[in-house]
C-alpha positions in Angstrom: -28.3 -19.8 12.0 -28.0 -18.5 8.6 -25.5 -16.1 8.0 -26.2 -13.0 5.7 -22.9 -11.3 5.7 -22.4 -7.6 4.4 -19.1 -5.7 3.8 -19.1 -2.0 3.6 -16.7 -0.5 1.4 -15.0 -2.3 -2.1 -11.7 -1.4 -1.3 -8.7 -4.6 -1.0 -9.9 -5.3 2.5 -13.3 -5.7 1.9 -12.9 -7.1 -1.6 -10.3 -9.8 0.3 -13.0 -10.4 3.0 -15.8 -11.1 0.2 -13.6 -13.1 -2.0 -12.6 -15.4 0.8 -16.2 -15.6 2.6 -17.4 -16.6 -1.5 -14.7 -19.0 -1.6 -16.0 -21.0 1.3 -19.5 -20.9 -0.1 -21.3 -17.8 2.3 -22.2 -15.2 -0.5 -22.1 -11.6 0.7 -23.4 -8.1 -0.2 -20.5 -5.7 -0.8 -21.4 -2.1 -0.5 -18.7 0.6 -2.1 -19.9 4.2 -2.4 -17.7 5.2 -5.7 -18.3 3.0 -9.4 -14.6 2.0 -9.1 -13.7 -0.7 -6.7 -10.1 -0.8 -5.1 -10.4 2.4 -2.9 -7.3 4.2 -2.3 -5.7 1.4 -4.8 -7.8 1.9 -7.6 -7.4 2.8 -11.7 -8.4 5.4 -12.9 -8.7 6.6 -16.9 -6.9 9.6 -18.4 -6.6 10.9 -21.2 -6.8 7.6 -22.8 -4.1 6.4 -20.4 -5.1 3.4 -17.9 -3.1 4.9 -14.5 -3.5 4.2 -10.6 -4.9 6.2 -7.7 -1.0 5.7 -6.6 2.1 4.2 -7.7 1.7 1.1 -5.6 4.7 -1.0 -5.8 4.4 -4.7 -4.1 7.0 -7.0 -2.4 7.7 -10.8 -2.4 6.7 -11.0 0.9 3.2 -9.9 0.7 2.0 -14.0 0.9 -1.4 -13.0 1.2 -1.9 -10.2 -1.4 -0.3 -12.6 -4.5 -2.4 -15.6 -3.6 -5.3 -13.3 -4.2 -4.0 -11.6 -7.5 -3.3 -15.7 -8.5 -6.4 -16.5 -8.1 -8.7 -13.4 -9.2 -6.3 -11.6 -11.7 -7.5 -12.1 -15.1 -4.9 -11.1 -16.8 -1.6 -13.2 -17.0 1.9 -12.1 -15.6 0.0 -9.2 -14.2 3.4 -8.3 -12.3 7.1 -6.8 -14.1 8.9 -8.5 -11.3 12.8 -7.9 -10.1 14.9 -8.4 -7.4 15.6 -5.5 -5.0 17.8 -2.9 -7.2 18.1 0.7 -5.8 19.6 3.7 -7.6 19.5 6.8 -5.2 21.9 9.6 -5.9 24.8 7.4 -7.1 24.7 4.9 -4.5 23.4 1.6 -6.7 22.4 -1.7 -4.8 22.5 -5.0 -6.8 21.3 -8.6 -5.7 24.4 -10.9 -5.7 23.5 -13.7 -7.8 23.4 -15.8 -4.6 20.2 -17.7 -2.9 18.4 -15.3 0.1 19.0 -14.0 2.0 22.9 -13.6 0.8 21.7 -12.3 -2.9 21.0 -9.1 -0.9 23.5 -9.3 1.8 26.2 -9.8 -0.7 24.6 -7.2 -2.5 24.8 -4.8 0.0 28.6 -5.6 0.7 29.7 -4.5 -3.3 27.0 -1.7 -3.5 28.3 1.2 -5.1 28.6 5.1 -4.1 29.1 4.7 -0.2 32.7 3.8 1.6 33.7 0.1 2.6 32.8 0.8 6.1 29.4 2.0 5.7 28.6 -1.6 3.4 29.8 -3.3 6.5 27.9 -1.6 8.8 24.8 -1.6 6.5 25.1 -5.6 6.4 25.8 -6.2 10.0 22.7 -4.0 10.6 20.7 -6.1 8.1 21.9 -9.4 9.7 21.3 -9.0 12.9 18.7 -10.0 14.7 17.4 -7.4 16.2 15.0 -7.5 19.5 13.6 -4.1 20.7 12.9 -3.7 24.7 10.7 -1.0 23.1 9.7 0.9 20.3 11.7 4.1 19.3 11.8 6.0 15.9 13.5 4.6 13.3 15.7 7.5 13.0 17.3 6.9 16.6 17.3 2.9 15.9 19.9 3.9 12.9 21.9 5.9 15.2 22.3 2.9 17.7 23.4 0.5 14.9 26.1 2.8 13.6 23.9 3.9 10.9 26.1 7.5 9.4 23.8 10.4 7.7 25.0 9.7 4.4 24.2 5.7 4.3 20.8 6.5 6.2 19.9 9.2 3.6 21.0 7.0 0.4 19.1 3.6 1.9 17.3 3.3 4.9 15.4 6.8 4.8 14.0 6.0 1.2 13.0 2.7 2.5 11.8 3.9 5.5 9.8 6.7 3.8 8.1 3.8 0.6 7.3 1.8 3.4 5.8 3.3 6.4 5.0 6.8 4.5 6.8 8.6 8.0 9.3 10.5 8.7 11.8 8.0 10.0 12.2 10.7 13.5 8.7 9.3 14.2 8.8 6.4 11.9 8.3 2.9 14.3 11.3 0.8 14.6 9.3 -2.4 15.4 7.0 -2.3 12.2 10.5 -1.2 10.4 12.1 -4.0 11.4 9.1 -6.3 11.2 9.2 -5.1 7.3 13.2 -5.6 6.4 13.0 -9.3 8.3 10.1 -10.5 6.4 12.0 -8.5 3.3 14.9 -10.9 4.1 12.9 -14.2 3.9 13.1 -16.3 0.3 12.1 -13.8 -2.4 10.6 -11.2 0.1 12.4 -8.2 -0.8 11.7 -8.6 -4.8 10.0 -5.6 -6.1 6.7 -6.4 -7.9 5.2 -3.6 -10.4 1.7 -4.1 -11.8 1.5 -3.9 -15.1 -2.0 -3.8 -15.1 -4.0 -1.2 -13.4 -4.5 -1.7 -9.3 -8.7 -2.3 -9.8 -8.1 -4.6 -12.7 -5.1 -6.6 -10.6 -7.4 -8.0 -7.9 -10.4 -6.1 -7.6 -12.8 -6.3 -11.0 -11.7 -10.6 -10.8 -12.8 -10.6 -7.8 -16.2 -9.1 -8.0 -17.0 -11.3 -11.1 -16.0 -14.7 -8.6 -18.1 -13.2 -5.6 -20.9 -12.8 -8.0 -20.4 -16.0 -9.7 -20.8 -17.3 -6.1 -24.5 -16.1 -5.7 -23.1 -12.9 -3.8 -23.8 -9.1 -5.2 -21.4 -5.6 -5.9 -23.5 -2.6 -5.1 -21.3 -0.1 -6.8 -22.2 3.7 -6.0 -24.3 2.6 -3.2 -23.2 4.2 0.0 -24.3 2.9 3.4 -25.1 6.2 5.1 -25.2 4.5 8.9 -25.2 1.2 10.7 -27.5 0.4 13.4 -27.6 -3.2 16.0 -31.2 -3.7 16.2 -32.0 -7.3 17.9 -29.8 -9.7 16.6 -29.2 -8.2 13.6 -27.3 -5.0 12.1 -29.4 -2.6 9.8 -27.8 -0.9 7.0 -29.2 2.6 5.4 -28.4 3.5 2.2 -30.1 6.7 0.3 -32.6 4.4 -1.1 -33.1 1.2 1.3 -32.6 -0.7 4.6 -31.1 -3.7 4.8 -30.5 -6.7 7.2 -27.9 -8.8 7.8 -26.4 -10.9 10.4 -22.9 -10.3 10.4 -21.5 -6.4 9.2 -17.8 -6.2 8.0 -16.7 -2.4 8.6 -13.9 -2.0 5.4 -13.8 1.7 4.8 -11.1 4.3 6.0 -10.7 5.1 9.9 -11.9 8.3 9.1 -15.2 7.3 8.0 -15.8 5.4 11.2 -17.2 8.1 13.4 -20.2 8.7 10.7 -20.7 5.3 10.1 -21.0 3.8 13.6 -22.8 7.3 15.5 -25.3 4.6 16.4 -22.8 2.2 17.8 -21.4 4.1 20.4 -19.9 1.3 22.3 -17.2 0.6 19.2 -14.2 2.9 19.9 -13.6 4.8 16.7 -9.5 4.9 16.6 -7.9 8.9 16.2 -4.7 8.5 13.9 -2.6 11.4 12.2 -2.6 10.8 8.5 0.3 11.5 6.1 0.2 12.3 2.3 1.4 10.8 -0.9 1.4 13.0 -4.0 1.7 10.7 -7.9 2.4 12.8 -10.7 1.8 11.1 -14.1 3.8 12.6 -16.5 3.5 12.3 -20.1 5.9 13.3 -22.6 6.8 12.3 -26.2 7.1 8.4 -26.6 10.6 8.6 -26.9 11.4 9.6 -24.1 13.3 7.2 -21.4 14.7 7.0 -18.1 17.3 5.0 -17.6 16.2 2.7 -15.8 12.1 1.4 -14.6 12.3 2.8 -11.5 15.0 5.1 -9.6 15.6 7.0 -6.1 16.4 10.1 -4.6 17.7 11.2 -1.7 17.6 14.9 -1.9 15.0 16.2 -3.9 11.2 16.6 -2.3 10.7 13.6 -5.3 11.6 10.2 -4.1 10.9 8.1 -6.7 10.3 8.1 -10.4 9.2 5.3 -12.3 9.2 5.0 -17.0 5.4 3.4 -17.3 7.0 2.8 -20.7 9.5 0.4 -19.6 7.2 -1.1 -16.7 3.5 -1.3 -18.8 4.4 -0.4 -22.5 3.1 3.4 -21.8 5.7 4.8 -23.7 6.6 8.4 -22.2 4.6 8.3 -19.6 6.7 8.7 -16.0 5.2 8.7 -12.6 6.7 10.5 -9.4 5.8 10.0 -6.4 6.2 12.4 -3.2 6.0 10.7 0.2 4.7 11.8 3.6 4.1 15.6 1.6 5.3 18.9 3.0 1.6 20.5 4.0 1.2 23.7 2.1 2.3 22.5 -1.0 1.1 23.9 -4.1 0.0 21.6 -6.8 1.9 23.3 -9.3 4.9 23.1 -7.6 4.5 19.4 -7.2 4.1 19.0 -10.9 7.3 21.0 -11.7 9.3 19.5 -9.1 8.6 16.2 -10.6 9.6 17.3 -14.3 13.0 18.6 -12.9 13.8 15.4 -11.0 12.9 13.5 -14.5 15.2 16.1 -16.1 17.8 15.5 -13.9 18.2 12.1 -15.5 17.4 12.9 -19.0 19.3 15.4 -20.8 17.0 17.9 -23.1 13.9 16.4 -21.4 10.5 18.5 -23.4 8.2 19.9 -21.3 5.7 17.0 -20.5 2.3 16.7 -23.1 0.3 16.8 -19.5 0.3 15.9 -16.2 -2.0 14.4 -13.8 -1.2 15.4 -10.1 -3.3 12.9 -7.8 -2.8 14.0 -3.9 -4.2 11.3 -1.4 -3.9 13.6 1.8 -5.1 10.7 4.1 -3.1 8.1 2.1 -1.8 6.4 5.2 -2.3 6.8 9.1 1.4 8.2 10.9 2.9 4.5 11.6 4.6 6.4 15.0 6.2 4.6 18.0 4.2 2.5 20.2 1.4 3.7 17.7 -2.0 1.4 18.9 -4.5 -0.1 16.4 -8.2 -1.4 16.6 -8.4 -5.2 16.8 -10.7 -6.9 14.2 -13.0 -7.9 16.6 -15.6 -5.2 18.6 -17.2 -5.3 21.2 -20.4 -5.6 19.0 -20.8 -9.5 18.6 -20.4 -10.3 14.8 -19.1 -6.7 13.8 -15.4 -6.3 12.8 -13.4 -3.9 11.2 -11.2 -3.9 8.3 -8.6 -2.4 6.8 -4.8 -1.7 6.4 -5.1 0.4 10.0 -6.3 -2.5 12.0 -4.0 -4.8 14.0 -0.6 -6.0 12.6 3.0 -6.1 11.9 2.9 -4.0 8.9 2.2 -0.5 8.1 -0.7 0.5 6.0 -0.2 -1.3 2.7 -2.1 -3.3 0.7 -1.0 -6.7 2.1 -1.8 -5.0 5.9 -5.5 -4.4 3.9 -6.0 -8.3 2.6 -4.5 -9.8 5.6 -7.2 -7.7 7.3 -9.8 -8.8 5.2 -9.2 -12.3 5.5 -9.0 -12.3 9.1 -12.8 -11.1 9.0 -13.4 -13.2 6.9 -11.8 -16.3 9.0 -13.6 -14.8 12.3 -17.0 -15.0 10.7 -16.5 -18.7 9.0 -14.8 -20.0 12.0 -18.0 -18.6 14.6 
């Protein structure tokens, strides 16, 4: 049977799944309803400033994600890469200039601005390997392993928060875990920074291969429903119905219910969602943090990060505001991001502008014992992707292409 594959949405699950399905020689029709592919890690211009949906940060471990960008990236060194280095609130974290996992281990033992004890405790923590009976929040995890406030506030809470985007009292321990042992592995825990926008890093490449490959991009072309009729699925879009023998589902959970109305038999998965607010600050181009990217611990701010020193933006500083107090005022968010950069930079100007971008479904609640959709349905040749589906990691963009590709593998392989 000939295989006539669509993918619904252009975000870095479905763009994965179409790059690896034009790879192997099937060409596909990818539908995404904006002009800008990438979805909730897309770029965006502004004010002749190239800047990002988010400030996306990438690891070493995220096997799957670089092997795209190597491949599809059209732009060389597209990464400022480093090893893990955290400034929070006076505690600083170094890599030791050891081989993993000891560079960080090491690291962790002569980190600055907490007591001897706690940089024992901290690396036995790290070290061990740890085997839940079952999950529990992150928060209670830290108690068990001797964990105090002050080293949980200064490390694991700021972790905990970049990676799962949850409060660490309802934060899962297992994906936490799952996250700081695959950190732990080779290079895993190095900090990768585009310095190239998130659409131009993976997705625009990508298009230009899958079209190269016979396959087509249907840019502001929403699919409104998807109906099984016979063998096949039919797609409606405001213009046009379509047929195709296998349907890749890549757009956000909470799209599902609309989209798949006709397919009652696929469970449509319920998930709280949590926030992430990026300000884009800029100020005169003199202006410098001092250093790319630094932490805190007790401000609503977690992280701010000098564009200048990262992509040759000079003045330009992004904050970002994890899992976002609800009620919030936009303003607020904006000023609360110029004091933390003032904080650091003595007679700081008020900025030029800012550009406050709030994603208030950036990321489903990664809870305890928190269930997700399988790829698979129980429609024959349907599957859904996405960071949300089935996996050890949260919602992130390597939880998105490791989705994608395991579509993409399930339709090759059948």
């Amino acid at each position: 049977m000939e295989k006539r594959v669509a993918v619904v949405g252009g975000g870095y699950a479905g763009m994965a799944a179409a790059f690896a399905l034009s790879e192997a020689g099937l060409p596909v029709t990818l539908f995404e309803s904006s002009k800008n592919l990438g979805g909730r890690a897309r770029g965006l211009d502004w004010k002749g400033k190239r800047i990002d949906n988010g400030q996306h940060i990438l690891l070493g471990c995220y096997h799957d994600t670089l092997s795209l960008v190597e491949k599809a990236c059209e732009i060389q060194d597209p990464f400022l890469r480093m090893p893990l280095s955290l400034s929070i609130d006076g505690f600083l974290l170094k890599p030791f200039p050891l081989f993993p996992p000891f560079d960080l281990l090491f690291g962790l033992l002569s980190a600055k601005g907490i007591s001897f004890m706690e940089r024992v405790n901290a690396v036995r923590f790290l070290a061990r390997k740890i085997r839940l009976e079952k999950d529990l929040p992150v928060s209670k995890l830290l108690a068990n392993e001797g964990q105090n406030d002050r080293i949980s506030a200064l490390l694991w809470h700021p972790l905990c928060l970049s990676a799962l985007n949850t409060p660490p009292d309802e934060a899962s321990a297992s994906v936490f875990l799952e996250v700081l042992k695959d950190g732990l592995n080779g290079n895993g825990s190095d900090i990768l920074i585009p310095k190239v926008d998130l659409s131009t890093l993976f997705p625009k490449g990508a298009a230009r291969f899958i079209e190269k490959k016979g396959g087509k991009i249907l840019t502001e072309r929403p699919v409104r429903a998807i109906r099984k009729k016979g063998a096949d699925f039919e797609l409606f879009t405001d213009t046009e119905t379509l047929s195709f023998s296998h349907a890749i589902c890549a757009v956000a959970p909470q799209h599902l219910s609309r989209l798949l109305k006709e397919m009652p038999e696929i469970p449509v998965p319920g998930f709280d969602y949590q926030p992430i607010c990026t300000v884009y600050s800029q100020y005169p181009e003199e202006i410098r943090l001092p250093g790319k990217m630094l932490g805190f611990s007790k401000r609503l701010c977690q992280w701010l990060f000098d564009r200048g020193q990262i992509d040759g933006q000079k003045g330009l500083i992004s904050g970002v505001i994890s899992a976002t107090h609800p009620g919030i005022s936009m303003d607020k968010i904006a000023s609360e991001i110029h004091d933390a950069a003032a904080s650091l930079i003595p007679h700081l100007p008020p900025p030029i502008w800012q550009k406050v971008i709030v994603e208030k479904r950036a990321t489903f609640s990664c809870t305890v014992n928190l269930q997700r959709p399988q790829n698979a349905t129980p429609v024959e040749n349907f599957y859904l992707a996405g960071d949300y589906t089935e996996g050890p990691y949260p919602a992130t963009i390597e939880s998105a292409v490791r989705s994608g590709l395991a579509c993409a593998r399930s339709i090759l392989d059948g």
